[in-house]
Every structure is written in C-alpha cells, then in structure tokens.
C-alpha positions in Angstrom: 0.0 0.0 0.0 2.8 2.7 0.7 4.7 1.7 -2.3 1.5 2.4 -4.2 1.2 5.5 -3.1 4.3 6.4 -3.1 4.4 5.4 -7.3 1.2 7.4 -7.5 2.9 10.8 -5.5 5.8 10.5 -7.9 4.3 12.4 -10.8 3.0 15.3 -8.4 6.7 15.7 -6.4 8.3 15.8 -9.8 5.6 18.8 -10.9 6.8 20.3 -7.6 10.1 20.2 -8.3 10.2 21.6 -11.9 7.9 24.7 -11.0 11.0 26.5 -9.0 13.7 25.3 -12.1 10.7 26.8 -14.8 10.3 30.1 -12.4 14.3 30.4 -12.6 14.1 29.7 -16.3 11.8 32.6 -16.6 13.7 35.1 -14.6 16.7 34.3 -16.5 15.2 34.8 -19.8 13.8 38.8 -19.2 17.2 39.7 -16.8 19.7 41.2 -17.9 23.2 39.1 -18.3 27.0 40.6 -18.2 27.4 40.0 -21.7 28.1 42.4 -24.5 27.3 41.5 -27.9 29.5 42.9 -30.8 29.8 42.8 -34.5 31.4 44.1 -37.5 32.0 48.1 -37.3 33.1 50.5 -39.9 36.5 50.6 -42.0 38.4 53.4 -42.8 41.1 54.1 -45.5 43.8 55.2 -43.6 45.4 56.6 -47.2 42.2 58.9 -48.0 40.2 61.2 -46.2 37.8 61.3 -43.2 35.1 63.8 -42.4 36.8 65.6 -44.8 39.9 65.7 -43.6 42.8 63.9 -44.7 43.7 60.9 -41.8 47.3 61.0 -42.4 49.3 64.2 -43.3 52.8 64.5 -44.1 55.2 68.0 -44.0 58.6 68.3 -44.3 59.4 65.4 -46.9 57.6 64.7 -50.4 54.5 62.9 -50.3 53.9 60.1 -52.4 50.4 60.1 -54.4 48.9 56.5 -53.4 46.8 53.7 -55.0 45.1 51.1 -53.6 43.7 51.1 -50.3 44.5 50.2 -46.4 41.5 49.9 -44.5 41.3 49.8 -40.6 38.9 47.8 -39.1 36.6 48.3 -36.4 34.0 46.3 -34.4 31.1 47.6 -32.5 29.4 46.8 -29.4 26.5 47.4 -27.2 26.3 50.1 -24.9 27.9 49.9 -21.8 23.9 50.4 -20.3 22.2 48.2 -22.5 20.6 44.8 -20.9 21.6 42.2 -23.1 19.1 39.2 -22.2 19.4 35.3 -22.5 17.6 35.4 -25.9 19.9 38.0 -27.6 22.9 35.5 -26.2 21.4 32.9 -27.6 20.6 34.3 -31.0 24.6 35.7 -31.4 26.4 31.9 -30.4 24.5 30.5 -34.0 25.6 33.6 -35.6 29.0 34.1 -37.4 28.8 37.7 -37.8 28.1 38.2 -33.9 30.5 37.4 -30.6 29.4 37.4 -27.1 32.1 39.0 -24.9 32.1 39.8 -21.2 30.4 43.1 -20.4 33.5 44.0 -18.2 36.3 42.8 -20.9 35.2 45.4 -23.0 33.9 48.2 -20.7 35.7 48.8 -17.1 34.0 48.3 -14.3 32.5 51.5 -12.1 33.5 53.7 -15.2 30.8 56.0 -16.7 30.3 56.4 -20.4 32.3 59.7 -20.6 35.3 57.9 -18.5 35.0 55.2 -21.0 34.6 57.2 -24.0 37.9 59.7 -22.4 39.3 55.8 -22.2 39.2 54.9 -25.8 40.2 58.1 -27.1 43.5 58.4 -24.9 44.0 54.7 -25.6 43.8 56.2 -29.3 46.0 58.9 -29.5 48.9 57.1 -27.6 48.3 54.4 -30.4 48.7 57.2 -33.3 52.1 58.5 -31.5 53.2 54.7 -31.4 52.6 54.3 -35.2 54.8 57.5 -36.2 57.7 56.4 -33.9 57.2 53.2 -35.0 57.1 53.9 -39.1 59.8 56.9 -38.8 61.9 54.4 -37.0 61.6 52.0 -39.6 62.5 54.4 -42.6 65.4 55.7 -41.1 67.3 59.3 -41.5 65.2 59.7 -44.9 62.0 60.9 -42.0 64.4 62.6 -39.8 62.7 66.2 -40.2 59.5 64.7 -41.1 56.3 65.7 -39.0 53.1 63.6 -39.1 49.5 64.2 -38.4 47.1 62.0 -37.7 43.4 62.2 -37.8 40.3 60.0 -37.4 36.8 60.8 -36.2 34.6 59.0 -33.8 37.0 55.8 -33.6 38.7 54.9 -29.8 41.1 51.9 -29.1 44.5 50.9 -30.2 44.0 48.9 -32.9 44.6 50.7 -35.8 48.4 51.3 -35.2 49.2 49.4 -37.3 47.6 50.2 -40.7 48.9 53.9 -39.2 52.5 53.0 -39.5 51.1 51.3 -42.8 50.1 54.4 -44.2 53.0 56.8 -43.2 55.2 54.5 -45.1 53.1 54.2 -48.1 53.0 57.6 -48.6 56.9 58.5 -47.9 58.6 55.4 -49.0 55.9 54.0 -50.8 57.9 49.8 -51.9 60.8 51.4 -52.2 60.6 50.7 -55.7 58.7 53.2 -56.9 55.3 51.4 -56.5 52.2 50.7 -53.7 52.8 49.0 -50.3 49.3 48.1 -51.5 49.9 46.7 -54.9 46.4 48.8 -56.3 44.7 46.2 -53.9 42.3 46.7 -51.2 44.7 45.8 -48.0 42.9 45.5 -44.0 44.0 44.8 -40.9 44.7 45.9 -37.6 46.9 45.5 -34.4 48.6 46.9 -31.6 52.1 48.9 -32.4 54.7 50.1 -30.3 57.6 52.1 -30.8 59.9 50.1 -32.1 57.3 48.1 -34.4 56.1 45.2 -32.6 52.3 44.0 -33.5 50.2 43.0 -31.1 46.9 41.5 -30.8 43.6 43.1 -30.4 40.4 41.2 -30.1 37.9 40.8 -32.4 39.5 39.8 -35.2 36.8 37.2 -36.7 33.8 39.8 -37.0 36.9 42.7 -37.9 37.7 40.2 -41.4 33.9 40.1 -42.2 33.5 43.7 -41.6 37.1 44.0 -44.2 35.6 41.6 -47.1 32.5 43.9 -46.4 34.1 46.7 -47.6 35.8 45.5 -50.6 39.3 44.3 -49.4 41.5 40.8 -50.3 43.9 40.7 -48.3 43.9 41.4 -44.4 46.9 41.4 -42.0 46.3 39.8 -38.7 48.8 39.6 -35.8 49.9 36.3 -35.6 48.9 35.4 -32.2 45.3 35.9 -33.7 45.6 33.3 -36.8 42.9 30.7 -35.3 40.4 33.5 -34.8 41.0 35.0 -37.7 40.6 31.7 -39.4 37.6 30.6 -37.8 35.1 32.7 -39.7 37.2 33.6 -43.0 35.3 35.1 -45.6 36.0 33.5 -48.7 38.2 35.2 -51.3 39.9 37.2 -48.2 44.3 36.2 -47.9 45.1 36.4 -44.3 48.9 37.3 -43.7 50.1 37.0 -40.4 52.5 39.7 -39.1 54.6 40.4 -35.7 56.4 43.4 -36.8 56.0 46.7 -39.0 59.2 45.1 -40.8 57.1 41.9 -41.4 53.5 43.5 -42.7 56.0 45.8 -45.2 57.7 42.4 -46.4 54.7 40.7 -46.8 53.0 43.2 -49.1 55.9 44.1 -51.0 56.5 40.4 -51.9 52.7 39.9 -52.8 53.1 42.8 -54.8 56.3 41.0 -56.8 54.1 37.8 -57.1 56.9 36.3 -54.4 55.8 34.0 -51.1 54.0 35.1 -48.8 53.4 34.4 -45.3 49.5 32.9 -44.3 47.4 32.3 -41.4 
C-alpha cells in the first residue's frame, strides 16, 4: 500500500520540483546578463580622407600620391547600459557575424560612459604616437625632419596602429621601388604597435575580417597570435597574412606585390 502511493505521489513531487527550475528559467530569460554583444564596425582608408579631412598628413618630406587602399577595421558593441538578455545570447552563439564577450572585458568596471569614451580616445591617441615612432623608426634618416598628423573621427582603441604605421610608409617610401605597399589592392588589418614596431593582438578579429571583405578588401593582416580566430570565420576570397612586426606587414606586401611567397594564417 505505501509503495502504491508512493508510485502514485511520484508524478505530483516531480511537478513540484520543476515549478521552481521553470520560475528560474523565466527570470533568466527577461534579466539582464553581463554580456556584450559585438559585430562588424566601420572601416576606414587610412590613405584617404575622413570627415573631410585627410587621416594621415605629411610636412617636411615629399609625399607620395597612393593607389590602392588600407582599410582599418573596427568592431562595434552594445552600450555599456544596454541589458543584453538570455535570448539575444542565444541568438549571437549561432551567428557568425556576432560574438558574445564579457560586459567588463570590453567596458571597465564603475567607469561612466564619458570615462570610458575619455578611455578609448586616450587609448587612441597614444596608439597614433606609437605608429609615427614606429614607421619613422623604420625608414630611417630619410623621415628625420618629417612631421606627421594623424586624424580620425569618432573611432577609440588601439588597434589601428598598425595600418597607421602602414600608411605613413606608403606615402613616404611607398615599396621602395617606386610602386604601392598596396599593390592597387584593397589591404585591411589591424593591431597593436609600439615604438619600435612590434604588432600586437587586439580582439575581435573574426567579425573585424567580415567587416574588411565587407568593404571591398583581399587581403587582411592579422597579428599572428590571432591566426585561429581569424581563421575561424574567414570570408571566402579574403588572404590572411600574419605579421609580428612593422618590418614583417612591409615584407609581406611588398612580396605579394612582386608575385613572391608570402606568409599565411
């Protein structure tokens, strides 16, 4: 008699049970979760001009008229106050052109948006003064009275020192043969730069490559630590070349240029 009634409770103490997990289901679903979802932001050519205004400017040495393109690459993210909720998690994991980051990997913690925004943009302009030590170090006492201005709206970070450096080079020294770093292609990328030319890896790489074949480029340069990533959601027809140095990323595109080896993710 008890173990019939016991078989006959089982059904009800199971219903029991589940009602608290469906009522934490429930909560979970509508509150907010410290996640941030990003995807693929803007590009700039870092040869041409921005807001009209041109993003790199050159006195005191000739200045080299460019073809071709070299595109920074940005991603973008939710605001720092927007609730990002279990189903917009959910929906980003099956999606290639989304990432779900930690809210406090991306934004400090206790910061408000202006200290975040002052943040970026400091973390910006000691990235620019990285890319013209780092590209007048590499071309020598040919940029010794050389003075470079750099300029680029509504963009924070350190990621673009690289494709800085790029630029500056281009337009002084061009391949040193009289031709394009960029070969008359459409050339992206991004990384980290410090003064003496080491590239260094920035995040984001997967949705920054989509956001690059997006906008018309071939060939991206990717610091080399990044590879994987970068590999992992590849648009088709786009070369990755990996690069650790300003010395590297000029090698590489000057031997694509010559139809020589390259380097590849």
């Amino acid at each position: 008699m008890l173990s019939r009634l016991s078989r006959l409770s089982l059904p009800r103490t199971l219903l029991l049970c589940a009602v608290p997990v469906l009522a934490l289901l429930a909560v979970a679903a509508f509150a907010p979760l410290p996640f941030t979802i990003a995807l693929p932001g803007s590009t700039a050519d870092v040869l041409g001009v921005d807001k009209g205004r041109q993003v790199i400017t050159i006195s005191g040495a000739p200045v080299r008229e460019t073809t071709g393109e070299l595109r920074m690459t940005t991603i973008v993210a939710t605001a720092p106050r927007t609730d990002v909720r279990l189903d917009d998690v959910a929906e980003a994991w099956f999606r290639t052109d989304r990432a779900v980051l930690p809210h406090d990997s991306v934004y400090p913690v206790g910061k408000t948006d202006r200290e975040i925004e002052k943040r970026n943009l400091g973390q910006m302009r000691l990235s620019q003064q990285n890319a013209v030590d780092a590209a007048l170090g590499y071309l020598g006492d040919s940029a010794e009275d050389v003075r470079v201005t750099l300029h680029l709206a509504d963009v924070g970070g350190p990621s673009a020192g690289l494709l800085f450096s790029l630029g500056i080079v281009d337009k002084l020294a061009g391949d040193g043969e009289g031709g394009d770093l960029t070969g008359g292609k459409v050339v992206a990328g991004t990384g980290t730069i410090t003064p003496d030319g080491a590239v260094g890896a920035v995040g984001g790489v997967s949705l920054k490559t989509q956001a690059a074949a997006r906008d018309g480029a071939t060939v991206f340069l990717v610091p080399k630590a990044e590879c994987d990533d970068a590999r992992a959601a590849r648009p088709e027809g786009l070369r990755l070349i990996p690069v650790t140095t300003l010395k590297d990323a000029v090698a590489s595109l000057k031997a694509l240029g010559d139809g020589a080896r390259v380097p590849s993710c």
